[in-house]
C-alpha positions as CSV (number, residue, x, y, z in Angstrom):
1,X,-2.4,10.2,-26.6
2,X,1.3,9.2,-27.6
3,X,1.3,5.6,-26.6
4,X,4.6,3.3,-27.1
5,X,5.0,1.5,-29.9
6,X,3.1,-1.7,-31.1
7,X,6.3,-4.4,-31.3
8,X,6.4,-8.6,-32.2
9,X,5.5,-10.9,-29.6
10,X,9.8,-11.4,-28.8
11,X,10.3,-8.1,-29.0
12,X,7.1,-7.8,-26.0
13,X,8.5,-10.9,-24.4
14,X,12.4,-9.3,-24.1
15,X,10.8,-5.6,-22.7
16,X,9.1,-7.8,-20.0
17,X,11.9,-9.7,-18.6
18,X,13.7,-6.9,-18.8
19,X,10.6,-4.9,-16.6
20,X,10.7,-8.2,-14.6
21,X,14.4,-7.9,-13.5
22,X,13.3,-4.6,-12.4
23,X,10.0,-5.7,-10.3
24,X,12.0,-9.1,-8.6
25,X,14.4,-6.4,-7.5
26,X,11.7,-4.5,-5.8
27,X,10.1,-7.4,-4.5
28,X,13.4,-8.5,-2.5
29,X,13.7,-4.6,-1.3
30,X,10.0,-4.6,0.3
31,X,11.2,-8.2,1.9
32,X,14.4,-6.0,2.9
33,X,12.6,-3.5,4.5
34,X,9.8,-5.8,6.1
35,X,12.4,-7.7,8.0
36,X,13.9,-3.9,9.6
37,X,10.1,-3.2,10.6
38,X,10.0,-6.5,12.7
39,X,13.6,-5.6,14.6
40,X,11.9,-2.1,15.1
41,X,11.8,-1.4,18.7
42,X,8.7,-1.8,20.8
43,X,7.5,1.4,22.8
44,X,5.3,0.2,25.6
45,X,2.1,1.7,26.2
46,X,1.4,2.7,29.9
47,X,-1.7,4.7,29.6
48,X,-5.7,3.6,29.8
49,X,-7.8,4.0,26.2
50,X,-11.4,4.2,26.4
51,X,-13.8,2.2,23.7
52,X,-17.2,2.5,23.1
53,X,-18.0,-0.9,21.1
54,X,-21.1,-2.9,19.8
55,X,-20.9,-4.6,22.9
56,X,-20.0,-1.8,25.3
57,X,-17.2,0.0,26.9
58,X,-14.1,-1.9,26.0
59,X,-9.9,-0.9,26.1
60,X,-7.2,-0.9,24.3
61,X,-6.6,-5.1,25.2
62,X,-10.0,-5.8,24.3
63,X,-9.6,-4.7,21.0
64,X,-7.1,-7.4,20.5
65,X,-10.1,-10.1,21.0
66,X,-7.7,-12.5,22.2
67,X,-4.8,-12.4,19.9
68,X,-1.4,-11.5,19.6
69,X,-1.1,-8.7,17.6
70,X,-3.4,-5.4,16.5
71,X,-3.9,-3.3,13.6
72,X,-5.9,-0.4,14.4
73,X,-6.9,2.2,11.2
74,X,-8.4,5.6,12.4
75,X,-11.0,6.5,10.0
76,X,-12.6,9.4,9.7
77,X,-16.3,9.2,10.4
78,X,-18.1,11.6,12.4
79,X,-20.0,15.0,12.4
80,X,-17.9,17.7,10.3
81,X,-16.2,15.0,7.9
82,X,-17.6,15.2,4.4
83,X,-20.2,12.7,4.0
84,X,-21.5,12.5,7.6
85,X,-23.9,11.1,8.5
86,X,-24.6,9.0,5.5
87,X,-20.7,8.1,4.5
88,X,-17.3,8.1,6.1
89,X,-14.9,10.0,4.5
90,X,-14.3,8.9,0.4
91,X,-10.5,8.0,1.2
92,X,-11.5,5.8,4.6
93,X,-14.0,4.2,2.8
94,X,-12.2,2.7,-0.2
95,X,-9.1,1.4,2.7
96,X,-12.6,-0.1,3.9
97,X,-13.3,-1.3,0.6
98,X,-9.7,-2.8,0.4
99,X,-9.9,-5.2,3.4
100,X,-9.6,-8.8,2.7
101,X,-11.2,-11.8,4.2
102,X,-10.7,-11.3,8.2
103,X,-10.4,-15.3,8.6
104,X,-6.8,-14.8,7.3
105,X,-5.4,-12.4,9.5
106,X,-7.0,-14.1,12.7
107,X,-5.3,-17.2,11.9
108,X,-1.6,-15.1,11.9
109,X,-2.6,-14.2,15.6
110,X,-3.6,-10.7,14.5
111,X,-6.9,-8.6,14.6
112,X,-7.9,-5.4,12.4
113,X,-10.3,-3.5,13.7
114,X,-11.1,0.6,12.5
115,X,-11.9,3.2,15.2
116,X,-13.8,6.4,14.7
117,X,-15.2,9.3,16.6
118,X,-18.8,8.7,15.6
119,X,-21.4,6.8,18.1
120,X,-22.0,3.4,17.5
121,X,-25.5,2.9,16.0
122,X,-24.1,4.9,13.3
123,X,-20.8,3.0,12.9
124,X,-23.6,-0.2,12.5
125,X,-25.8,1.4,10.5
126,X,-22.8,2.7,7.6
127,X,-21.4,-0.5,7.7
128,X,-24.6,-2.4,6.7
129,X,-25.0,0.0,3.9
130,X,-21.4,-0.7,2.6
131,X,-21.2,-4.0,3.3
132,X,-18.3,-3.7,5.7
133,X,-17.6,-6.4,8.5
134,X,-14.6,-5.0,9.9
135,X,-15.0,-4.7,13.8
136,X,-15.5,-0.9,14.3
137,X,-14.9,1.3,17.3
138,X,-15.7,4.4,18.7
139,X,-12.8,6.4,20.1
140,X,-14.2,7.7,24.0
141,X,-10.5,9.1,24.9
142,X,-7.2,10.2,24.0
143,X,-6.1,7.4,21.6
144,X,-6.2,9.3,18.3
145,X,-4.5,12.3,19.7
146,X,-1.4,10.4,21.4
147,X,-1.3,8.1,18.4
148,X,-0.6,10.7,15.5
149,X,-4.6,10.4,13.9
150,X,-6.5,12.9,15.4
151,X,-6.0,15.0,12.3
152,X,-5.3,12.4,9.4
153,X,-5.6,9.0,8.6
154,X,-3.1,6.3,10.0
155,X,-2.7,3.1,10.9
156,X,-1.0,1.9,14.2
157,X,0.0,-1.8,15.0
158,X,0.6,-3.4,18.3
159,X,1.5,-6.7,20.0
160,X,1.0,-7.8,24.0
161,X,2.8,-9.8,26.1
162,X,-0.1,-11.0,28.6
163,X,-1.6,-7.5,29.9
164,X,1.0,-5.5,28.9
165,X,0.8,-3.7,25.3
166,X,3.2,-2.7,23.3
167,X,3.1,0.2,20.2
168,X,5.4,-1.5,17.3
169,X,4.6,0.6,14.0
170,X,2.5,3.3,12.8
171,X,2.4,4.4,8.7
172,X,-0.1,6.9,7.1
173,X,-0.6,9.4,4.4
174,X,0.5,7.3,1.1
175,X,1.6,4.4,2.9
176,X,-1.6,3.2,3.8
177,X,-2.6,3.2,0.0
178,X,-0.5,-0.2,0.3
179,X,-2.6,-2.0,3.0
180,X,-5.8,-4.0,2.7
181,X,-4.8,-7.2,2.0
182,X,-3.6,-10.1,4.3
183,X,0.1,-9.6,3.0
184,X,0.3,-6.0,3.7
185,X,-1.4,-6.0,7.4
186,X,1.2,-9.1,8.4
187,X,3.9,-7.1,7.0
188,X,3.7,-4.1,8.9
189,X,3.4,-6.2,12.1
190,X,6.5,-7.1,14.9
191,X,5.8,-10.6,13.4
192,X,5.5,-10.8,10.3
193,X,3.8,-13.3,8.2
194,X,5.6,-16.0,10.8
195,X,6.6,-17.9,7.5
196,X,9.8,-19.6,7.3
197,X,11.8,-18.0,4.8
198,X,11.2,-14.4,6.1
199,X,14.8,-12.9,8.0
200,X,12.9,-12.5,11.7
201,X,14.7,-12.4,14.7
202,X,16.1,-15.7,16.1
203,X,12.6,-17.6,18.1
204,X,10.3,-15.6,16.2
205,X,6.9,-18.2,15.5
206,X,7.3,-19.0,11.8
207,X,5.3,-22.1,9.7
208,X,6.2,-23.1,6.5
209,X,4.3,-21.1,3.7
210,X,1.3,-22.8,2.2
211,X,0.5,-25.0,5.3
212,X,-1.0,-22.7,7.3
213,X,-3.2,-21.2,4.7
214,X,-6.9,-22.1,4.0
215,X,-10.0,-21.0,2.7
216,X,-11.6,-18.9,5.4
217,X,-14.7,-20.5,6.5
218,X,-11.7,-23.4,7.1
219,X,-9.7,-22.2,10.1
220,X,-9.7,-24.0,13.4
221,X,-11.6,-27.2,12.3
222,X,-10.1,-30.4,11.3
223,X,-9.5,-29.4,7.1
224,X,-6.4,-30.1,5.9
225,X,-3.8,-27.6,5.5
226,X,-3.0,-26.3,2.2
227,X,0.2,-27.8,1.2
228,X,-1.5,-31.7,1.9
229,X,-4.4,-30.6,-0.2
230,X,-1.8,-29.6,-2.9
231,X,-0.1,-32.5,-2.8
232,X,-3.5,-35.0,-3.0
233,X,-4.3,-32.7,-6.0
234,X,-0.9,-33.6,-7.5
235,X,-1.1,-37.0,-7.0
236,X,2.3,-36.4,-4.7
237,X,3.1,-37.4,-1.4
């Protein structure tokens, strides 16, 4: 293996500010283009989606659980998909094995659930085996089809506005490689991460970074937000 050369610790320290030039450039393009995915226009969704769900039929708004905004990620488990009945498919389960702490997301408004063709008790039964706790559906109509993932992998977000539901993104083949954590999930959704320095439209909800964040058995009881716990461990006001 030809490997690049072995240099002085300056010589190291130069080649990485150099890199880093490179990466902060990158890191403002992804901010770019995350701020053109929130002023993406909304295409309203006018027809019924059947569920099947641990606790029974449900549609498209239940999935939502309450909350603002959806991300929903077709996997593929189900008869004919290599690994059935004991696995989902090797490429759904790692995005499965990529999924941060839920707590997060929920406190941003938004839900994540998956949604697959196979029957419930053995959606339950594969996710006690991998340790998954991601809310898991089984399609029962049309959604895949009219949402691009009846034959591959995607990943669809949504917002409502009361009862009325609204389609807002979609990304799949390599660009859900990207997803998983908290950041990513917000960042494909009409809102964002609803923190204050992101370019949203004007009287989009946005909080200050750091003070809505918390460790997630923390959200919606009385702990303090993160920026006041900061500031105690700093000695600061």
């Amino acid at each position: 293996m030809e490997t690049p050369p072995v240099v002085s610790q300056q010589e190291w320290e130069s080649a990485r500010q150099e890199l880093l030039v490179e990466e902060k450039r990158l890191t403002r393009a992804r901010d770019e283009l995350a701020a053109k995915r929130r002023r993406m226009p909304w295409l309203a969704v006018e027809k019924e989606y059947e569920f099947e769900g641990p606790e029974g039929k449900a549609g498209l708004l239940d999935l939502f659980e309450d909350r603002r905004q959806l991300v929903v990620y077709r996997a593929f488990f189900e008869p004919g998909v290599f690994g059935w009945p004991d696995h989902a498919c090797r490429g759904c389960s790692m995005v499965a094995d990529h999924v941060g702490h839920l707590a997060h997301l929920n406190a941003r408004d938004t839900t994540l659930v998956f949604v697959s063709r196979a029957p419930q008790p053995d959606i339950e039964r594969v996710k006690a085996r991998m340790g998954w706790t991601i809310p898991w559906y089984t399609i029962a109509g049309d959604f895949d089809v009219d949402f691009g993932v009846d034959e591959w992998h995607g990943t669809n977000a949504f917002i409502r506005d009361g009862d009325r539901v609204f389609r807002t993104y979609f990304v799949n083949n390599r660009g859900d490689e990207a997803l998983g954590s908290t950041w990513s999930y917000l960042d494909m959704t009409a809102l964002g991460r609803q923190e204050t320095w992101e370019d949203s439209p004007e009287g989009y909800p946005q909080t200050p970074p750091y003070e809505w964040w918390n460790w997630h058995d923390g959200y919606g009881d009385e702990a303090e937000p993160a920026r006041e716990r900061l500031a105690k461990t700093r000695g600061t006001d």
